[in-house]
PLY file of the C-alpha trace (Angstrom):
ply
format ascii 1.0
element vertex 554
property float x
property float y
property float z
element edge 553
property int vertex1
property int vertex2
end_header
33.50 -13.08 -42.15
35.26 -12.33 -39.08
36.09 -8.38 -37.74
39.34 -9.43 -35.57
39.30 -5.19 -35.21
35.87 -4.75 -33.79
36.89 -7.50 -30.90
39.61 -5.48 -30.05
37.54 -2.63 -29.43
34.82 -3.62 -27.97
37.90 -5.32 -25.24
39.80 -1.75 -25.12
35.99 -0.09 -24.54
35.94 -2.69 -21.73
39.25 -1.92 -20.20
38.69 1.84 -20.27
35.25 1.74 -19.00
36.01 -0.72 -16.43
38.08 1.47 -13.85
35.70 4.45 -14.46
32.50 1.98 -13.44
34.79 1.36 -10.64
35.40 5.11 -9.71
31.51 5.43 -9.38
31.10 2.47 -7.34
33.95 3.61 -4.91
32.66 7.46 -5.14
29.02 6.39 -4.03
30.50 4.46 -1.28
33.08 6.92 0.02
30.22 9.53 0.18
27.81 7.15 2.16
30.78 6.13 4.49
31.44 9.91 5.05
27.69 10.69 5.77
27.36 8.12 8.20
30.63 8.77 10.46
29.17 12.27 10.67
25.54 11.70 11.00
24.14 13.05 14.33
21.97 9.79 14.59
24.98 7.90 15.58
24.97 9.45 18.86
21.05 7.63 19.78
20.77 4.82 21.52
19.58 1.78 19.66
19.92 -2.00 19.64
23.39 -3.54 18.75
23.44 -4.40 14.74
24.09 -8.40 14.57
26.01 -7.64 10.77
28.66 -5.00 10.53
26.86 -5.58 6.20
23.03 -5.35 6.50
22.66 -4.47 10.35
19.30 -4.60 11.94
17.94 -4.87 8.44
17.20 -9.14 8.12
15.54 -8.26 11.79
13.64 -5.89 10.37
12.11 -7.65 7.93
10.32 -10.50 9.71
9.71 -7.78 13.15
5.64 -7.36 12.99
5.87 -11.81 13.81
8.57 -11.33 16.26
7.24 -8.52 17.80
10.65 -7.00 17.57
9.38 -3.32 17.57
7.38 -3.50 20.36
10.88 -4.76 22.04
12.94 -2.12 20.80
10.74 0.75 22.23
9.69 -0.73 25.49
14.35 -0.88 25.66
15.17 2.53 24.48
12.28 4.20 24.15
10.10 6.36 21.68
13.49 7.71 19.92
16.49 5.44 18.76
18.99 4.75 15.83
19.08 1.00 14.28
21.88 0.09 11.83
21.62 -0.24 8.07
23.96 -0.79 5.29
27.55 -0.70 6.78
26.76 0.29 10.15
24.46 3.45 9.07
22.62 4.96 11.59
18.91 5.04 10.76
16.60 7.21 13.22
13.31 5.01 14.10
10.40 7.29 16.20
7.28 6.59 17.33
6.92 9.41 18.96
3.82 11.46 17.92
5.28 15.35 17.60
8.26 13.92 15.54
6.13 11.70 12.67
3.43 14.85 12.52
6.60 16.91 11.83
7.89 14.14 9.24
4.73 13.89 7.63
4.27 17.76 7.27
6.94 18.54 6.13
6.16 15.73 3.02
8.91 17.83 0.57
11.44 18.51 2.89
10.93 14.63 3.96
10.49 12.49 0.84
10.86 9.17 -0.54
14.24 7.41 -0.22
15.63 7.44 -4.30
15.93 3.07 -3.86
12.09 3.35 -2.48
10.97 5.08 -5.88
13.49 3.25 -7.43
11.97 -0.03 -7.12
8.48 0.90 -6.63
9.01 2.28 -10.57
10.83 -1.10 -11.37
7.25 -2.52 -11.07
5.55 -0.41 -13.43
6.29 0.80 -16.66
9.40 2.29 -15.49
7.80 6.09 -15.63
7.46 8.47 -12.44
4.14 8.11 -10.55
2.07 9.17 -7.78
3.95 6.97 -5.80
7.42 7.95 -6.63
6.96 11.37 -7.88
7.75 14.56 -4.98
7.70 18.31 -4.99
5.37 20.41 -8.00
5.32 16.67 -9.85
3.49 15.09 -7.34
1.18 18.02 -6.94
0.19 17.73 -10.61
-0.60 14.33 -10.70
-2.94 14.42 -7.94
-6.46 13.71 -9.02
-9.56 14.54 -7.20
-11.08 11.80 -5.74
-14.31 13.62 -4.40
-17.34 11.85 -2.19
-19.46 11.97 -5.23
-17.65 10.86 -7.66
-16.50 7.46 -5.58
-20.37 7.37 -4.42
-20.89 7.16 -8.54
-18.29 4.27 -8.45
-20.04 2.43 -5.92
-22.56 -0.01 -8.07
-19.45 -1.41 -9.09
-18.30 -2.66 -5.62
-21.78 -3.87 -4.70
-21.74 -5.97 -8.63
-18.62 -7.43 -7.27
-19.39 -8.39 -3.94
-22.13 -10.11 -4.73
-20.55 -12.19 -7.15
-17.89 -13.45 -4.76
-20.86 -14.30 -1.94
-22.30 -16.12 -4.49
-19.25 -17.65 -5.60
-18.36 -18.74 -2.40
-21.90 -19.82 -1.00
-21.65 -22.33 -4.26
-18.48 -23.64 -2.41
-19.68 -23.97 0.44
-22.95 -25.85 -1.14
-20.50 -27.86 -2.49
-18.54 -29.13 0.15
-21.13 -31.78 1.74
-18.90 -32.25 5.09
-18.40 -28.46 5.27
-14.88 -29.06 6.41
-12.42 -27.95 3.98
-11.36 -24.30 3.81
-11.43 -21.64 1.26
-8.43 -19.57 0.54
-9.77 -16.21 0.95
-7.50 -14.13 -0.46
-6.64 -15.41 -3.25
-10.75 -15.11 -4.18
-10.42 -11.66 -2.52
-7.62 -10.44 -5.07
-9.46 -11.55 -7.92
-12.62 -9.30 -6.79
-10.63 -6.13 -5.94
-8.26 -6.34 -9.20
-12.02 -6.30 -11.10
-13.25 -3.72 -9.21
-9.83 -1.47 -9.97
-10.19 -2.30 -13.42
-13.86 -1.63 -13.84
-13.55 1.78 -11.41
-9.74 2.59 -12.25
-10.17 2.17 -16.08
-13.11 0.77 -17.37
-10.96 -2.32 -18.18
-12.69 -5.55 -17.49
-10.59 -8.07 -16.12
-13.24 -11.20 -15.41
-11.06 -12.69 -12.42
-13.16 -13.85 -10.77
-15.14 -15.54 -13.29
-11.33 -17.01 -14.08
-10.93 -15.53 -17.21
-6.96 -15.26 -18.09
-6.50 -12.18 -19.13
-2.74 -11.12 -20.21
-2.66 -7.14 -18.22
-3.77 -9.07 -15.17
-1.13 -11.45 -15.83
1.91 -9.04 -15.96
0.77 -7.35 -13.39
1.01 -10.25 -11.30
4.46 -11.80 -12.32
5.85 -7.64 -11.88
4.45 -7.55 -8.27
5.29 -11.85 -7.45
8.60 -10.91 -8.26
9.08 -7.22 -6.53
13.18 -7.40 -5.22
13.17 -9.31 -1.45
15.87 -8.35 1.04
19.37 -9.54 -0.43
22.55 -8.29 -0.65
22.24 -7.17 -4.18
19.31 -5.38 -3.11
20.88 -3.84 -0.82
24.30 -2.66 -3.53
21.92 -1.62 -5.61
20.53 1.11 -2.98
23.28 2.59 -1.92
25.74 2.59 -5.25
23.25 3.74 -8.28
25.31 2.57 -10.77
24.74 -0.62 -10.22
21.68 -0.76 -10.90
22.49 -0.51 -14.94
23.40 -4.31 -14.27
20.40 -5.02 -12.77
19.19 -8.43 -14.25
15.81 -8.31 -16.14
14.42 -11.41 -17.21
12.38 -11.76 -20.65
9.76 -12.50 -18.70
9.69 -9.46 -17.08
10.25 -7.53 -19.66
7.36 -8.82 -21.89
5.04 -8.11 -19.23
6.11 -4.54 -19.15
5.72 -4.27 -22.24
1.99 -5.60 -22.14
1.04 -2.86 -19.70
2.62 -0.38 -22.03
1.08 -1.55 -24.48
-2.60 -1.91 -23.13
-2.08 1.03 -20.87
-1.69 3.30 -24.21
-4.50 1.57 -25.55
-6.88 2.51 -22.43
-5.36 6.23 -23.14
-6.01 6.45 -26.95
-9.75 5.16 -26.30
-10.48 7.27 -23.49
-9.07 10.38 -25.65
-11.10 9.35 -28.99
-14.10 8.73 -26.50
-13.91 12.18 -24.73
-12.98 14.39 -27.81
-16.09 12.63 -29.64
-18.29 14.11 -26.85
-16.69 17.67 -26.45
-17.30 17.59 -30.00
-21.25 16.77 -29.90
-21.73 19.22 -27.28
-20.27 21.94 -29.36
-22.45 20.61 -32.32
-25.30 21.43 -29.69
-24.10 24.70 -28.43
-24.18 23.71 -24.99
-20.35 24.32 -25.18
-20.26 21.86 -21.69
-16.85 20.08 -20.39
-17.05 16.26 -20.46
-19.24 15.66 -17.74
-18.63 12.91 -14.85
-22.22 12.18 -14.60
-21.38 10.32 -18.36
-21.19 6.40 -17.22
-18.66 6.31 -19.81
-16.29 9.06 -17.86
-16.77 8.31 -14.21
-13.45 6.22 -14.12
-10.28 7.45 -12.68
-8.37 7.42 -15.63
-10.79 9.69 -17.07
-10.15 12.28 -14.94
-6.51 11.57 -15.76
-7.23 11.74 -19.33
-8.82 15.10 -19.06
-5.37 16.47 -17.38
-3.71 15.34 -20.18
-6.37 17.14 -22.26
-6.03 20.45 -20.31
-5.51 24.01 -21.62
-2.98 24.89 -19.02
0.53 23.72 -19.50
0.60 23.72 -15.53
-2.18 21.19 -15.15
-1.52 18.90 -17.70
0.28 15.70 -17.33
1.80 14.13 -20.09
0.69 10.45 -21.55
3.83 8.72 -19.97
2.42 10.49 -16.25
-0.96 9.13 -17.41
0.34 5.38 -18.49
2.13 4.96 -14.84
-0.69 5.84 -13.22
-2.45 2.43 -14.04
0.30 0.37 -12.09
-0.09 3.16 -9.76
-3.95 2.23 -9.08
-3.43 -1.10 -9.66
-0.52 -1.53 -6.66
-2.63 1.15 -4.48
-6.01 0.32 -5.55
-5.78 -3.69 -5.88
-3.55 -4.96 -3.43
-4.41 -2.89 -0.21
-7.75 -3.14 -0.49
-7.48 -7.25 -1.07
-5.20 -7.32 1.75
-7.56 -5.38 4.51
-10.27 -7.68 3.45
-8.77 -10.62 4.03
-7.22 -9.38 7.38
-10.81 -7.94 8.22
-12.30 -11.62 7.70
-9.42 -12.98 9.68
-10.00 -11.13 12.45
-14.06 -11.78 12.67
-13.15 -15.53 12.10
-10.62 -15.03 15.42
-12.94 -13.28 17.16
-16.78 -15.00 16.26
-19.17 -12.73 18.82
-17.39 -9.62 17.00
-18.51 -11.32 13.43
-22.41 -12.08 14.91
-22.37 -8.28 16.61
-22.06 -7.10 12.57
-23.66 -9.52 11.13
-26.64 -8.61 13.49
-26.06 -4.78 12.56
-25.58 -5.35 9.01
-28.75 -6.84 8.73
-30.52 -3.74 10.15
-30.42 -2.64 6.73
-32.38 -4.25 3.36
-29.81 -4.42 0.60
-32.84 -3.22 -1.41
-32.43 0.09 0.03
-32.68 3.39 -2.16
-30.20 4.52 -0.60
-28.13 1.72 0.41
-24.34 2.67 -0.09
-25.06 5.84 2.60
-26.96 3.43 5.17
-23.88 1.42 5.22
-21.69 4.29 5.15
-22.99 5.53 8.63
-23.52 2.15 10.09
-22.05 2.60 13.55
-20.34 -1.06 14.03
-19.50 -1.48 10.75
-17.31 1.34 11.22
-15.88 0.32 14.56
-15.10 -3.11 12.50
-13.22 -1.28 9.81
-11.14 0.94 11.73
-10.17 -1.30 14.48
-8.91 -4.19 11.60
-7.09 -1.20 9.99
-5.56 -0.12 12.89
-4.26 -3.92 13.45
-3.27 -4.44 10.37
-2.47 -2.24 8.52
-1.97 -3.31 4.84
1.69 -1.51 5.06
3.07 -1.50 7.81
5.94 1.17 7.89
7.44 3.59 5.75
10.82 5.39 5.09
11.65 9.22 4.40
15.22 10.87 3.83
16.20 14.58 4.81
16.92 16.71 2.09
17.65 19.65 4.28
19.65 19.36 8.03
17.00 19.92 10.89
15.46 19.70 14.13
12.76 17.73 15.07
10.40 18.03 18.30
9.32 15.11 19.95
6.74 15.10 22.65
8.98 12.72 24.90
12.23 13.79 25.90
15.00 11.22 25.46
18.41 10.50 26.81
21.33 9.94 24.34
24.50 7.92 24.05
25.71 10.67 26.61
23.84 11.12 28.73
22.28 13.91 27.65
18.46 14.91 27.76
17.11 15.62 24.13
14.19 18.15 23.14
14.77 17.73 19.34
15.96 15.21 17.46
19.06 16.71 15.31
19.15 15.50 11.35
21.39 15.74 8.81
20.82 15.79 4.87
20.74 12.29 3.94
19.88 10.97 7.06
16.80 7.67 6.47
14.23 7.82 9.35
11.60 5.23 9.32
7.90 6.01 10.74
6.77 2.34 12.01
3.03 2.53 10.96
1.61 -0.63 12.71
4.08 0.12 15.60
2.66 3.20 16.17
-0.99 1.92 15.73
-0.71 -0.93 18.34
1.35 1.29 20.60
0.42 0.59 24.31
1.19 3.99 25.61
-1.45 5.36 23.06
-4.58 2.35 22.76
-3.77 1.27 26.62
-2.54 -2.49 27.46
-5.13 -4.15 24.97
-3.46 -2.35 22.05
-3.04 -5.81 20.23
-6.18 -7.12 20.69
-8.96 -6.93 18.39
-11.57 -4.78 20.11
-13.80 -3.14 17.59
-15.96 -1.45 20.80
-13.21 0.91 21.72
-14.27 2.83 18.82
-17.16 4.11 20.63
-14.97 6.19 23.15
-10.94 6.11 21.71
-8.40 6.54 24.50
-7.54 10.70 24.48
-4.02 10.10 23.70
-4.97 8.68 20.38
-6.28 12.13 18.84
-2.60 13.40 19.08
-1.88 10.96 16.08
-2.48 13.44 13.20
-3.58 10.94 10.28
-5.76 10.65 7.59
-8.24 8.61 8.67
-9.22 7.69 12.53
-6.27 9.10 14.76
-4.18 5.87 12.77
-1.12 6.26 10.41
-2.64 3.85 7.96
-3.33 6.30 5.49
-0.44 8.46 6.46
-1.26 11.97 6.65
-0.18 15.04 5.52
0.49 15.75 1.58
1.71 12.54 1.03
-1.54 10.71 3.05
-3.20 8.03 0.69
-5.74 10.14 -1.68
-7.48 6.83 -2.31
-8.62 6.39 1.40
-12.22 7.45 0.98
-12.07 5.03 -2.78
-10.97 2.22 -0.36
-13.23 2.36 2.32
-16.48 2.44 0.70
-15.12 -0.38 -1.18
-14.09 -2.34 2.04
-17.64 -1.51 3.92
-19.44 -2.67 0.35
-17.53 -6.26 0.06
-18.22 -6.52 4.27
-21.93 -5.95 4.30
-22.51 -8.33 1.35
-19.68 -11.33 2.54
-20.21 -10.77 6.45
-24.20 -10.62 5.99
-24.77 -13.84 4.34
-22.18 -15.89 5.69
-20.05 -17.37 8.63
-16.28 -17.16 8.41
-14.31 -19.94 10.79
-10.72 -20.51 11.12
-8.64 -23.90 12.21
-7.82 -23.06 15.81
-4.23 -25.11 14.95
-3.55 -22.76 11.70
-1.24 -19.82 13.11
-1.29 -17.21 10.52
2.02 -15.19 10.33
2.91 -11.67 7.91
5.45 -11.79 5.08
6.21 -8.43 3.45
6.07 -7.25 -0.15
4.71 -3.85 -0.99
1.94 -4.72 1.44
1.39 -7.43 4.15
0.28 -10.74 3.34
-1.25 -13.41 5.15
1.31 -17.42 5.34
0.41 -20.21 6.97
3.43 -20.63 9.80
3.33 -24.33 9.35
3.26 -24.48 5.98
5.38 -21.19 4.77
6.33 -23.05 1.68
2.85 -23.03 -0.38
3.21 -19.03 -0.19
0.41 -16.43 0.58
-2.79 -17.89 1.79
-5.66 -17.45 4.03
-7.29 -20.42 4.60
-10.97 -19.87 6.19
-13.83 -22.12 6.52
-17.23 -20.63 4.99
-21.06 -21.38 5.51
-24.32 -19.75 4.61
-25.44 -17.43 7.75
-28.52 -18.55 9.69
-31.31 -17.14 8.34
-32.83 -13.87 9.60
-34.48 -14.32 13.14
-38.11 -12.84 12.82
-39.60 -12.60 16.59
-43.07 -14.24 16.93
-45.91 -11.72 17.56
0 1
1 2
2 3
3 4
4 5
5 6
6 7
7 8
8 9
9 10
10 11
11 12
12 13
13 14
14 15
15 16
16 17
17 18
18 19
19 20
20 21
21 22
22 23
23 24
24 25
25 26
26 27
27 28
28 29
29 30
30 31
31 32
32 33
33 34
34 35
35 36
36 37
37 38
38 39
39 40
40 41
41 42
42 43
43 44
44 45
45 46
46 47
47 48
48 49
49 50
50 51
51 52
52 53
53 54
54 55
55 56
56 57
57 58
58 59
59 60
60 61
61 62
62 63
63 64
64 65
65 66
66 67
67 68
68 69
69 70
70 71
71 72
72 73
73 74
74 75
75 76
76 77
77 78
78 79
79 80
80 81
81 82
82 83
83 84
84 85
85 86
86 87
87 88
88 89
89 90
90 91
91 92
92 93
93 94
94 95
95 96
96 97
97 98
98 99
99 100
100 101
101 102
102 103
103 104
104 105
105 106
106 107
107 108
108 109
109 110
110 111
111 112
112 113
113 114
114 115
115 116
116 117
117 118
118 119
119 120
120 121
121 122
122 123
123 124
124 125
125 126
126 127
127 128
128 129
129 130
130 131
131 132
132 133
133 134
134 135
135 136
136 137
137 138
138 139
139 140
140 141
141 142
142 143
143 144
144 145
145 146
146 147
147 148
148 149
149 150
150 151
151 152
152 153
153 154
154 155
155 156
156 157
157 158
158 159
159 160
160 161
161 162
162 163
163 164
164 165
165 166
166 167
167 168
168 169
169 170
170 171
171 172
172 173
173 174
174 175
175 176
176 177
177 178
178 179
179 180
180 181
181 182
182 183
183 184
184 185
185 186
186 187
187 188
188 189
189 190
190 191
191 192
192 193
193 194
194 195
195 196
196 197
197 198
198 199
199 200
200 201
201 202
202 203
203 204
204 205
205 206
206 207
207 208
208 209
209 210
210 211
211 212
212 213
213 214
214 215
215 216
216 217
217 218
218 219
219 220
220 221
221 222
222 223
223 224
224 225
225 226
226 227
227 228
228 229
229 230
230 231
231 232
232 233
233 234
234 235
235 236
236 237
237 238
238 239
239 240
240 241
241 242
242 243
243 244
244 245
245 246
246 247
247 248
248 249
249 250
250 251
251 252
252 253
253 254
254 255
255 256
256 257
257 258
258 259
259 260
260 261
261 262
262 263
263 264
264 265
265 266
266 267
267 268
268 269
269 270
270 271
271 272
272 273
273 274
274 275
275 276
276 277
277 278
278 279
279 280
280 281
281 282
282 283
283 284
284 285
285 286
286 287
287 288
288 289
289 290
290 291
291 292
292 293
293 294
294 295
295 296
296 297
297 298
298 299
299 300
300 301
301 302
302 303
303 304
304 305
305 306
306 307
307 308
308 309
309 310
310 311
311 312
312 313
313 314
314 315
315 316
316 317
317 318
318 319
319 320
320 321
321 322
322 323
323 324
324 325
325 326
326 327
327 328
328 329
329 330
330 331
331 332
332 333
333 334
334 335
335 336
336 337
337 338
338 339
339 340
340 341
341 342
342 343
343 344
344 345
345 346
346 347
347 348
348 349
349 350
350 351
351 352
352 353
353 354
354 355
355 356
356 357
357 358
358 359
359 360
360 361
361 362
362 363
363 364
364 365
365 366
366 367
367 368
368 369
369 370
370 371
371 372
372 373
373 374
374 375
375 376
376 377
377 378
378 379
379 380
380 381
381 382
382 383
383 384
384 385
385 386
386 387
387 388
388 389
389 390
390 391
391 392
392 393
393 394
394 395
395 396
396 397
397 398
398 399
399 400
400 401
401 402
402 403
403 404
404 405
405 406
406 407
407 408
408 409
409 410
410 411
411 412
412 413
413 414
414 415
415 416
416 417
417 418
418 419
419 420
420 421
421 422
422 423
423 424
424 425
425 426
426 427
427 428
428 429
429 430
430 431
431 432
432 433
433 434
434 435
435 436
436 437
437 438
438 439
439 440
440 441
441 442
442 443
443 444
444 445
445 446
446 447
447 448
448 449
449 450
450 451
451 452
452 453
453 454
454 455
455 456
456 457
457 458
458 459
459 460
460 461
461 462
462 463
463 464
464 465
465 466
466 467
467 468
468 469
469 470
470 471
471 472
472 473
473 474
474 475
475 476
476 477
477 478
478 479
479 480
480 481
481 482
482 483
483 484
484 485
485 486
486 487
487 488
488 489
489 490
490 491
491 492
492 493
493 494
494 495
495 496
496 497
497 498
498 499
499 500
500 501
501 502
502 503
503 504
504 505
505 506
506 507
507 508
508 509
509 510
510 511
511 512
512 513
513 514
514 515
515 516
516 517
517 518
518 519
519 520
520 521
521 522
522 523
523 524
524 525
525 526
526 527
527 528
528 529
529 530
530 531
531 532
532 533
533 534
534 535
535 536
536 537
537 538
538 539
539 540
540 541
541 542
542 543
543 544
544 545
545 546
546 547
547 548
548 549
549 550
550 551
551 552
552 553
């Protein structure tokens, strides 16, 4: 039976909506338009924008292969403007004063709304650690002490071994030892076990290949994380849009699955936990749920017991909870894969710098009681890690807007449009900056004229401008620093140094002196044949056992 009447609404809902969709659209725009003509970053110098549409921004998105940073500051210096979206002035800095400022400030300097836009399009969709600001943020900030990633630890070592032996079985098997392995594909199957086993107690069996459906969503969400395009680009600046944003069943299925196992992880871990509190109370020892429980050393046990907590103030609610397992998973999984694979990149480039550890690494017996803080204080080991996560760091810039007009100090004095000498750089609410992470860590000026090269000695006496760089970790910007620096840093390292002593130890890592190996950018940086772009992310190296131990004759 047909409803001629509910046609003709549905067409006048149409018509009246239609014209006040478009008053939003041209509202956003006119606001943008007016921020921009009166932004004070328009009066910096900065390269010319090659589309009056996307500016500098195509440029920017292939510049750690073209180098095109290092370009634009060895032009106009540490301080300049590059175009955006319609010709918007966008302040870039590396100069050291200015990012310390940026990143101190973290809440008057936070996360562009597109940036936590899409980084929550990945997830379930709820506010997380990475897209949360201000008293939010501050609540859903677990402790990630020494000791409790030291209890973590068997985990990484379980792991690590099973790749080496893994990929000494490869090797075995190739008789002409010629082909190569794709390292980080192997690599991201290791870490996404060891966030799983750490992060939740969720066991995902990668790299044994089991298909498991959570590991599967997560990958099509990230795979298919928004590129540059234009619509990307509408999207940002006109919210409103983004109601039209096109979501394939696909996509939303595998939403749904980490929904839907991410409440089941919850619901356990609550059961688990209340069953305990509840013995204890039986007993009269009236104790909290204790970490030193195997069964509660996890992350999302600590983010259980928020959710569990007395205090209004400190508890986060189960939707908080549920997005912090994409959370982990995007900070937790793909960094760490993608510093091990550049690590192992590097050593293969660079094969007297791989023997130097391998020689140090094998200092210590992996039988050692006390294994995980031998390794921790191994001198060239460290040197290793910090100089491949200085190189590369797994992202490689990042983007804050002003809530408030302000000054900023920079160390270097610049000259203007004008003419004019500038002690502070002037910003308006609104205004984007971007802090250029790798720029900054491969910055001549500051690591001297070998700043590119891969030189894991200079960690023995770093160049004194380098300790202006207030970061997290190791004078870089890798971690950030500040309140918004990565609170997984000290989760991620011991989990790098694990996965090196046990690969780097036992065997030899070669690459194809024809292969070039380029960046391409999404979320994190990721390693492409040049050649061969079309096959997508890949690391091909060549693997053998080590020679065995050298024992000197009596």
């Amino acid at each position: 039976m047909a409803f001629p009447f509910l046609a003709f609404d549905l067409w006048t809902l149409g018509v009246v909506l239609l014209p006040v969709s478009l008053y939003y659209v041209l509202a956003d725009l006119i606001a943008l338009l007016w921020r921009q003509c009166f932004s004070p970053l328009r009066n910096l110098r900065g390269p010319p924008s090659p589309s009056l549409l996307l500016g500098n921004l195509r440029e920017m998105y292939n510049q750690e292969n073209t180098g095109l940073l290092y370009d634009w500051d060895a032009t106009y210096g540490s301080t300049y403007a590059y175009k955006g979206f319609l010709g918007g002035s966008r302040l870039m800095t590396t100069d050291i004063t200015a990012v310390t400022h940026i990143l101190s400030h973290s809440y008057a300097y936070q996360k562009p709304d597109f940036v936590r836009d899409s980084l929550a399009t990945m997830g379930t969709g709820y506010a997380g650690l990475l897209t949360t600001e201000g008293d939010v943020h501050r609540k859903q900030t677990p402790a990630f002490t020494a000791a409790h990633i030291a209890s973590l630890t068997p985990i990484f070592w379980d792991k690590a071994t099973e790749l080496r032996d893994i990929w000494i079985q490869l090797a075995h098997d190739d008789s002409k030892r010629t082909s190569s392995i794709d390292v980080l594909t192997w690599l991201s199957r290791a870490t996404l076990d060891v966030i799983g086993a750490a992060g939740f107690g969720y066991h995902f069996n990668a790299l044994a290949g089991q298909s498991d459906e959570l590991a599967n969503a997560y990958h099509l969400i990230f795979t298919t994380a928004k590129r540059l395009q234009l619509r990307t680009i509408l999207e940002t600046w006109i919210p409103l849009l983004r109601i039209f944003r096109p979501h394939s069943k696909a996509m939303q299925q595998a939403r749904g699955h980490l929904t839907r196992i991410g409440l089941r992880l919850i619901d356990e871990r609550k059961t688990t936990m209340a069953a305990e509190v509840a013995v204890e109370s039986n007993d009269k020892q009236q104790r909290p749920v204790s970490q030193k429980n195997p069964q509660c050393q996890d992350l999302l046990s600590i983010l259980v017991q928020s959710n569990m907590a007395s205090f209004a103030s400190q508890r986060m609610t189960t939707s908080e909870v549920l997005c912090q397992i994409t959370t982990f998973l995007i900070a937790g999984y793909e960094t760490s894969s993608s510093a091990l694979t550049w690590c192992l990149y590097a050593l293969a480039k660079a094969p007297e710098c791989q023997n130097a550890l391998r020689d140090a690494l094998r200092t210590i017996s992996p039988e050692s009681p006390t294994l995980h803080d031998d390794v921790a204080k191994l001198e060239y080991l460290d040197w290793v890690v910090r100089e491949t996560l200085r190189l590369h760091a797994p992202v490689t810039w990042t983007m804050r807007v002003a809530t408030e007009d302000d000054e900023i100090p920079v160390r270097r004095p610049f000259y203007d449009l004008n003419g004019q000498l500038n002690t502070v750089i002037k910003i308006a609410k609104h205004d984007i900056i971007t802090i250029p992470i790798q720029a900054i860590n491969k910055s001549k000026p500051i690591w001297g004229e070998d700043a590119h090269a891969f030189r894991p000695e200079r960690w023995r006496n770093p160049p004194e401008s380098s300790k202006a760089i207030q970061g997290l970790y190791s004078n870089t910007l890798t971690f950030l620093g500040g309140n918004r620096g990565c609170i997984g840093y000290r989760f991620a390292l011991a989990e790098i140094k694990a996965f090196l002593f046990t690969l780097v130890r036992d065997l030899e890592f070669s690459i194809d002196p024809s292969v070039i190996i380029e960046k391409t950018f999404n979320m994190v940086a990721r390693p492409v044949v040049k050649s061969d772009s079309t096959s997508g992310n890949n690391m091909p190296l060549s693997i053998r056992p080590a020679s065995p131990i050298r024992v000197p004759h009596s």
